[in-house]
Residue, then its C-alpha position, 0 to 999 in steps of 0.5 A: x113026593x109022589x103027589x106033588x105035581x098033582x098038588x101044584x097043579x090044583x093051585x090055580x083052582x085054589x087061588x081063584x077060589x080064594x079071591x072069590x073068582x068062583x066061575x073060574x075056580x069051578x072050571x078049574x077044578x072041574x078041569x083038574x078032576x078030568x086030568x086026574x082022575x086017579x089023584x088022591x085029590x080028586x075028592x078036593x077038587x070035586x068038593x069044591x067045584x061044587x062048593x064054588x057052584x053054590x056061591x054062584x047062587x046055584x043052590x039047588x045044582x050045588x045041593x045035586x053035586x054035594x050028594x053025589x059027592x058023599x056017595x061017590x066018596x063015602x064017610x070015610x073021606x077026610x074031606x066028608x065033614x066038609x062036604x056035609x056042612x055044606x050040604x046041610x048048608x045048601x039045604x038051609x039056604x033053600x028053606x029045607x029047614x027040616x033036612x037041614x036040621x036032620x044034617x046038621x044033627x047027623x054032623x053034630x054026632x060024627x064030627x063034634x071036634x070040626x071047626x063048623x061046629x058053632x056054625x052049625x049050632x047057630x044054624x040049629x037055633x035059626x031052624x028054631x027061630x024060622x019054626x017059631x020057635x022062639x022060646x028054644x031058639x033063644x035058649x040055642x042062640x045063648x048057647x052058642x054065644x055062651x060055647x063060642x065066644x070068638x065065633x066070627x059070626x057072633x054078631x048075626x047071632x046076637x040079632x037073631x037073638x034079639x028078634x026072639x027075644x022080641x017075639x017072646x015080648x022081651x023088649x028089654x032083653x031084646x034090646x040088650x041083645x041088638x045093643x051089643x052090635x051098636x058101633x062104639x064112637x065114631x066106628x062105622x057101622x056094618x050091616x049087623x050094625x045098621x039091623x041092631x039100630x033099626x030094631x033098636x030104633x023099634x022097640x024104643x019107639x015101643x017103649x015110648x022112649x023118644x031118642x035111641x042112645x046109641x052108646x054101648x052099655 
């Protein structure tokens, strides 16, 4: 194919991205956008060398690059369902929950079919749940448990789901949410898991309860 050495020349910039070499892959990309400038790639590579951007902690640059990226290319790019995920993505990292929400509802009506779709409801309902908006965002949040249940970030989920419920008074609630990341046995608990027992921990102190069974119910 036509395309072809210039697919295999964006490898490198690829690979490094998938190892989490996100300097390298950014100069990589970056150098592949110089080289081939009229590639049907062009727009992957300028996608991603501001995607790698953003991982790098520079969120705000990145932000600058995603922006230019959609008016360079348009919605029309098979790639601009990516690229405004991560934009509205960049935007909520920085607290920019109101331009986050408006990009995030914009992708939900083009794009109802894209594989983010359960990240950007979760992203929704935490808009809510940072807004104080309790009683909606737990209403989102089991929405997005309820439409997606293998989403890989279910767990994340259910502690934020849990912190609602808890700042609406439902302890109980509350409690069965944080209890559904509590590791099972001798499992090793991860960073979601080691939340979910801290606030667990809490609301049985609230309770007045004296040991947190850990057993998942």
């Amino acid at each position: 194919k036509d395309d072809e050495p210039e697919a295999l020349a964006l490898l490198p910039a690829q690979g490094a991205m998938r190892s989490g070499e996100y300097l390298r892959a950014r100069e990589r990309f970056l150098a592949y956008a110089e080289k081939y400038k009229g590639s049907s790639l062009l727009g992957e590579a300028k996608l991603y060398a501001a995607c790698a951007l953003g991982f790098m902690g520079e969120e705000k640059a990145a932000l600058g690059e995603m922006e230019k990226w959609l008016a360079e290319f348009g919605e029309e790019h098979k790639l601009s369902g990516e690229a405004t995920y991560w934009k509205g993505m960049l935007e909520y990292y920085q607290g920019l929950d109101e331009t986050a929400r408006e990009t995030f509802s914009a992708f939900k009506k083009k794009y109802p079919k894209n594989t983010h779709l359960a990240d950007v409801e979760f992203r929704l309902a935490a808009i809510l749940y940072r807004a104080e908006d309790y009683l909606g965002a737990q209403k989102a949040l089991r929405a997005v448990l309820e439409r997606y249940p293998e989403y890989d970030n279910a767990k994340e989920v259910k502690n934020t789901l849990g912190d609602a419920l808890g700042a609406l008074g439902e302890l109980a609630e509350a409690l069965a949410a944080y209890r559904e990341n509590l590791p099972e046995g001798d499992e090793r608990p991860d960073n979601f898991a080691c939340y979910a027992l801290l606030k667990a921990a809490e609301i049985y102190k609230v309770l007045g309860l004296d040991k947190l069974d850990c057993t998942v119910a």
